[in-house]
MMTF fields as JSON, N, C-alpha, C and O atoms, coordinates in Angstrom:
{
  "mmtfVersion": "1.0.0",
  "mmtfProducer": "UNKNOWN",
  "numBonds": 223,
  "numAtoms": 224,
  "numGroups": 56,
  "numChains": 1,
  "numModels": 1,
  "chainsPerModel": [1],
  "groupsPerChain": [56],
  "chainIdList": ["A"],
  "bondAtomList": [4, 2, 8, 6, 12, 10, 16, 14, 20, 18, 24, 22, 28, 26, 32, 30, 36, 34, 40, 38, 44, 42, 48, 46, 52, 50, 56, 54, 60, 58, 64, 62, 68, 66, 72, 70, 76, 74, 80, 78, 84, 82, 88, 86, 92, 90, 96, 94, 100, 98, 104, 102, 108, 106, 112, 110, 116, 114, 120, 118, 124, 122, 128, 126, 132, 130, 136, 134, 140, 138, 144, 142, 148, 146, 152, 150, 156, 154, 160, 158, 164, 162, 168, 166, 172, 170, 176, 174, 180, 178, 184, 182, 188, 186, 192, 190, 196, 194, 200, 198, 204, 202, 208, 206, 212, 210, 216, 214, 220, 218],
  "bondOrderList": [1, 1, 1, 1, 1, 1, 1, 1, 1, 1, 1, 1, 1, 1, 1, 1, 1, 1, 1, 1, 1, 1, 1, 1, 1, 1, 1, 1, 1, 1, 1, 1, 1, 1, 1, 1, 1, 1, 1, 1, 1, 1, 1, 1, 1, 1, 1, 1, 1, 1, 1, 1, 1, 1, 1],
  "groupList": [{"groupName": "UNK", "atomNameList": ["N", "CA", "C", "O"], "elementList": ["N", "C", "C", "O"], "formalChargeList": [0, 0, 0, 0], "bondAtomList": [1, 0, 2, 1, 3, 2], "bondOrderList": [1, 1, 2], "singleLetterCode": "X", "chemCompType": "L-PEPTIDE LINKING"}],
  "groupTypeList": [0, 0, 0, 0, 0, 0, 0, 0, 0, 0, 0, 0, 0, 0, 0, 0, 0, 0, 0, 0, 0, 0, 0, 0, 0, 0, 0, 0, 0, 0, 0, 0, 0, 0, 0, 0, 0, 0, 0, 0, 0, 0, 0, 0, 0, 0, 0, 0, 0, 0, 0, 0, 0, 0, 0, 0],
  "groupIdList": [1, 2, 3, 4, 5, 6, 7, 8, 9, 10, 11, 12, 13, 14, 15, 16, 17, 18, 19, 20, 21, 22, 23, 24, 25, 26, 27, 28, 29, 30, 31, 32, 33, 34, 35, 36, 37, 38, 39, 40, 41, 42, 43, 44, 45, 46, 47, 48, 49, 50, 51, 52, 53, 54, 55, 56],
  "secStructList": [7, 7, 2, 2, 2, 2, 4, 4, 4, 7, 7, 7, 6, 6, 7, 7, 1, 2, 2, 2, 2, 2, 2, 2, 2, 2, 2, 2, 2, 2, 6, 7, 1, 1, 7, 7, 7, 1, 1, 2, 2, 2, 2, 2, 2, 2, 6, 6, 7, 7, 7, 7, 7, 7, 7, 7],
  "xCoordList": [0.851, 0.0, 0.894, 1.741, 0.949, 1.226, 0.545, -0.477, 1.453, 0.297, 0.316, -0.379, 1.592, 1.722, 0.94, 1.149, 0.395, -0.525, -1.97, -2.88, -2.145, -3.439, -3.546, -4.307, -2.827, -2.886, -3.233, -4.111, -1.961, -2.284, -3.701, -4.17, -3.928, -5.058, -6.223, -6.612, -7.131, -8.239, -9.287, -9.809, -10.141, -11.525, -12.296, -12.646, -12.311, -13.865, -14.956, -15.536, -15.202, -16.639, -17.821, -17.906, -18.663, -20.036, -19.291, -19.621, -18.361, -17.749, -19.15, -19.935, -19.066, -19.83, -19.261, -18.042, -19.792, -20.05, -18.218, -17.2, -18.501, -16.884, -15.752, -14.782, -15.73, -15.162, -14.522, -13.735, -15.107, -15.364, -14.395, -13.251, -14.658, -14.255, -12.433, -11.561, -12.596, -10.835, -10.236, -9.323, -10.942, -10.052, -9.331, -8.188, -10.198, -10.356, -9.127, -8.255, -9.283, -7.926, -6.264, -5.192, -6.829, -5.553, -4.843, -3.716, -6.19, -5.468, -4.723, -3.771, -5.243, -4.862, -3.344, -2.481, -3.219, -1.726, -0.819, 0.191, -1.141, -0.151, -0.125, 0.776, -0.735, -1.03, -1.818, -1.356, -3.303, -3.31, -3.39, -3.014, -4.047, -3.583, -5.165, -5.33, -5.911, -7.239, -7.598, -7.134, -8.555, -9.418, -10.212, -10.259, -10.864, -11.762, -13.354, -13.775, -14.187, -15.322, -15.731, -15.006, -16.867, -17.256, -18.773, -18.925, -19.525, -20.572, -19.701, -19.932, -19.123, -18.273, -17.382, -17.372, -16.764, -16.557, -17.468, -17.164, -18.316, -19.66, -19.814, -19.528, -20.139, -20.212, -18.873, -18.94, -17.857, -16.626, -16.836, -16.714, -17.199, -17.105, -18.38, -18.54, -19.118, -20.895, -20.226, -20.236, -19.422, -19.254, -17.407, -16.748, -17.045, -15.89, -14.445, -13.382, -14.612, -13.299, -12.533, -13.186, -11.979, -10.968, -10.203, -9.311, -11.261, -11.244, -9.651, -9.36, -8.966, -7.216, -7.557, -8.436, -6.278, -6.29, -5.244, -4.574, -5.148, -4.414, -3.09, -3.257, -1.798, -0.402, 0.062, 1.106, -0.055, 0.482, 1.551, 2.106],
  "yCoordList": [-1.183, 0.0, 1.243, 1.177, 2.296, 3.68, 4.546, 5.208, 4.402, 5.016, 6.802, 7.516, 7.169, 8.831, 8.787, 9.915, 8.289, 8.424, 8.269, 8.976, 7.76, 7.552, 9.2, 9.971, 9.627, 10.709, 12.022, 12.857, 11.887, 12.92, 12.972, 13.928, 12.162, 11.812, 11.323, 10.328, 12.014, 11.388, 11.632, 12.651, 10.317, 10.608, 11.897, 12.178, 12.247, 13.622, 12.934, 12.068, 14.033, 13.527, 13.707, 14.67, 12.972, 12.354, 12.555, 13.681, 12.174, 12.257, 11.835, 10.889, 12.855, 12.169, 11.048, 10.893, 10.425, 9.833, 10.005, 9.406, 11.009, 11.216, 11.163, 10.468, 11.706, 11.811, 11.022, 11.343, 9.917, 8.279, 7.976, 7.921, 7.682, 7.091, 7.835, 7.393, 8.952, 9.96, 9.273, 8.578, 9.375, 8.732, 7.441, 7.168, 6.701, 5.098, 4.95, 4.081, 5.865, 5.899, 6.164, 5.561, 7.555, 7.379, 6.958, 7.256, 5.938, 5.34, 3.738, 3.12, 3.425, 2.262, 2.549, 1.684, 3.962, 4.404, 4.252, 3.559, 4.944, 4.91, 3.961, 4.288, 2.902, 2.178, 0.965, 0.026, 0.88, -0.435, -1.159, -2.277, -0.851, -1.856, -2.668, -3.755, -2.209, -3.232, -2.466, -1.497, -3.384, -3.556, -2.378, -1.532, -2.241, -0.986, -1.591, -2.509, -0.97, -1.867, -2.557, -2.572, -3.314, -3.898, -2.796, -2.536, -2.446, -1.904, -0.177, 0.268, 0.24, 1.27, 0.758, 1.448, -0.233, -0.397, -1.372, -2.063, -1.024, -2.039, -0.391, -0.31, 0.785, 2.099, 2.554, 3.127, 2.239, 2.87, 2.143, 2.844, 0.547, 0.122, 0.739, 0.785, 1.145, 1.666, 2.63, 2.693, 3.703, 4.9, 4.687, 5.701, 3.741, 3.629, 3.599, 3.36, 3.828, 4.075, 2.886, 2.109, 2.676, 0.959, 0.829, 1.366, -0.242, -0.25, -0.966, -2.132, -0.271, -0.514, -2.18, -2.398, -3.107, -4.616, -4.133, -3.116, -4.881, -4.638, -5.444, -6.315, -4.961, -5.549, -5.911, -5.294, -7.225, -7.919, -8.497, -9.094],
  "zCoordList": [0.0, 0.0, 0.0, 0.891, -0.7, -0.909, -0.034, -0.213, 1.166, 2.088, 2.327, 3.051, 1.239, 1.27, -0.198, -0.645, -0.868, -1.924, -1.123, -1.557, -0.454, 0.41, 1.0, 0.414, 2.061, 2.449, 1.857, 2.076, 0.801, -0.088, -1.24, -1.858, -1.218, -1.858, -1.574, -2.185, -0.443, 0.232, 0.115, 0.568, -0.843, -1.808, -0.986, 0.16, -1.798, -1.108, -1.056, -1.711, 0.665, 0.81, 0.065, -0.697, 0.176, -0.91, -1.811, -2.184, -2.534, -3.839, -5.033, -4.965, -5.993, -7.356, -8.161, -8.082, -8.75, -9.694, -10.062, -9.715, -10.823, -11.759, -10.669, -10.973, -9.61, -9.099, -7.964, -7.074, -8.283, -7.548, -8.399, -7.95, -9.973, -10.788, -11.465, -12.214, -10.776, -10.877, -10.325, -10.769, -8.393, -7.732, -7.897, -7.533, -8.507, -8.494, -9.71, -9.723, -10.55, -11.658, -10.992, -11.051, -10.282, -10.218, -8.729, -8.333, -7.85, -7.032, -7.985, -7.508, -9.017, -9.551, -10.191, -10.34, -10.535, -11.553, -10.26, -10.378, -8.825, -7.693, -6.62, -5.848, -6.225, -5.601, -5.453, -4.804, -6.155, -6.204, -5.655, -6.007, -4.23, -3.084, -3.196, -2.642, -3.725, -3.673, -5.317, -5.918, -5.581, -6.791, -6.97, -6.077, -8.084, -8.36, -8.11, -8.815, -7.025, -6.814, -7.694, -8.688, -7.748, -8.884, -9.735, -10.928, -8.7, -9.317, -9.972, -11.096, -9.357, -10.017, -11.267, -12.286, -11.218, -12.385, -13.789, -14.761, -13.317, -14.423, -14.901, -16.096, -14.384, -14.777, -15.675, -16.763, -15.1, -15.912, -17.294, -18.299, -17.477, -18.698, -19.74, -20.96, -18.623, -19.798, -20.28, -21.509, -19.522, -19.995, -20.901, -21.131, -21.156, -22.005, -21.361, -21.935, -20.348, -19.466, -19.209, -18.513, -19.356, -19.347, -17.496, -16.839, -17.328, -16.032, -15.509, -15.778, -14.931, -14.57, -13.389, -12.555, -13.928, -13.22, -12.216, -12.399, -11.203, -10.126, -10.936, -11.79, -10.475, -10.737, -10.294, -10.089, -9.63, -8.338, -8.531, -7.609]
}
């Protein structure tokens, strides 16, 4: 876990929609430490966004 990427980067509250799906990007480019939900990413694929695999 990237835990000074966690810090510095801490989802906003009631986050929207898009902004669920920012975070969720670019916690996957820096860290990665868990998966991108599943019902959030059934949305990223409706809307075209190529949902990032964890790199273990």
């Amino acid at each position: 876990m990237n835990a000074a990427w966690h810090e510095a980067n801490p989802m906003p509250k009631n986050p929207t929609l898009d902004q669920r799906i920012a975070w969720h990007l670019g916690h996957a480019a820096h860290c990665a430490c868990r998966p991108v939900p599943v019902k959030l990413a059934e949305e990223m694929r409706r809307r075209g966004v190529v949902v990032p695999k964890l790199s273990r």
